[in-house]
N, C-alpha and C positions, 0 to 999 in steps of 0.2 A: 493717244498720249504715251502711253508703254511701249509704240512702236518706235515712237520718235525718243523715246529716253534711249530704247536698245542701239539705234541707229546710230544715236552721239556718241554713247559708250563705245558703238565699233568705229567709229572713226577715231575717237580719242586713241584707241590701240592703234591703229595704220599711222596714225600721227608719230605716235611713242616709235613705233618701230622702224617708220621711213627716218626720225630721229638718231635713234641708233646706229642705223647705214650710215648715216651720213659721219655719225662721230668712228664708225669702224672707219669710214673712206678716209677720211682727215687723218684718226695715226698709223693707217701703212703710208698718205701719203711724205707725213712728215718722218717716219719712218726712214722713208727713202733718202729724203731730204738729210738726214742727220746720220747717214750708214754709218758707223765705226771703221767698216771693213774699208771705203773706200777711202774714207777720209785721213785712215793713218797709214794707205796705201801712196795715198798723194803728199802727205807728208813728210815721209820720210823717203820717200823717194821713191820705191820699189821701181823693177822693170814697166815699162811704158802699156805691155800687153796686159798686168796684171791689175795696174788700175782703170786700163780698159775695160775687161774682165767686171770689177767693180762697180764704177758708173752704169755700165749699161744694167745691172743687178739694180743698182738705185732708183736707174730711170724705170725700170720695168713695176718698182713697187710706187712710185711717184704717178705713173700712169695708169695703175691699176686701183689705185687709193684714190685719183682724181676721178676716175668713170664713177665707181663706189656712190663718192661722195654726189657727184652729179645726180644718179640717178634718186637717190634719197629727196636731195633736192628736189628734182623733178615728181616724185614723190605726195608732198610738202605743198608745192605747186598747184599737183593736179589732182587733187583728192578724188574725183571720180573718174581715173583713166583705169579700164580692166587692167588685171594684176594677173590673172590665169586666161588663158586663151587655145588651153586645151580642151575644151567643152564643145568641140565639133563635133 
């Protein structure tokens, strides 16, 4: 009975945590999504290269926030997929 109470309590924590990942993934992705830099780059006009520049900075936090969130997800999902797999 105490093994199974500990066991809920650590999964309740891998829950909370895979939770977390996923809300860190979600604001760099929207992050990305809502850049200031590129946005008042395309605004008001700037040179073509410098909101290049920009975007691809956006896209890069956009896709890095999206893996993030995925993997939390996944996560969430698969409550008992190993998490360390240096134990060789």
């Amino acid at each position: 009975m105490v093994k199974d109470l500990i066991q809920e309590s650590r999964m309740r924590s891998d829950e909370r945590q895979a939770k977390s990942l996923m809300m860190i993934g979600a604001g760099l992705a929207l992050f990305g999504l809502v850049c200031p830099f590129f946005w008042i780059s395309l605004i008001w006009g700037n040179s073509p290269h410098e909101t290049w520049v920009y975007g691809v900075h956006s896209l890069c936090f956009i896709v890095i926030g999206s893996i993030i969130l995925v993997k939390g997800w996944y996560d969430i999902k698969h409550p008992g997929a190993p998490v360390n797999l240096q134990k060789l």
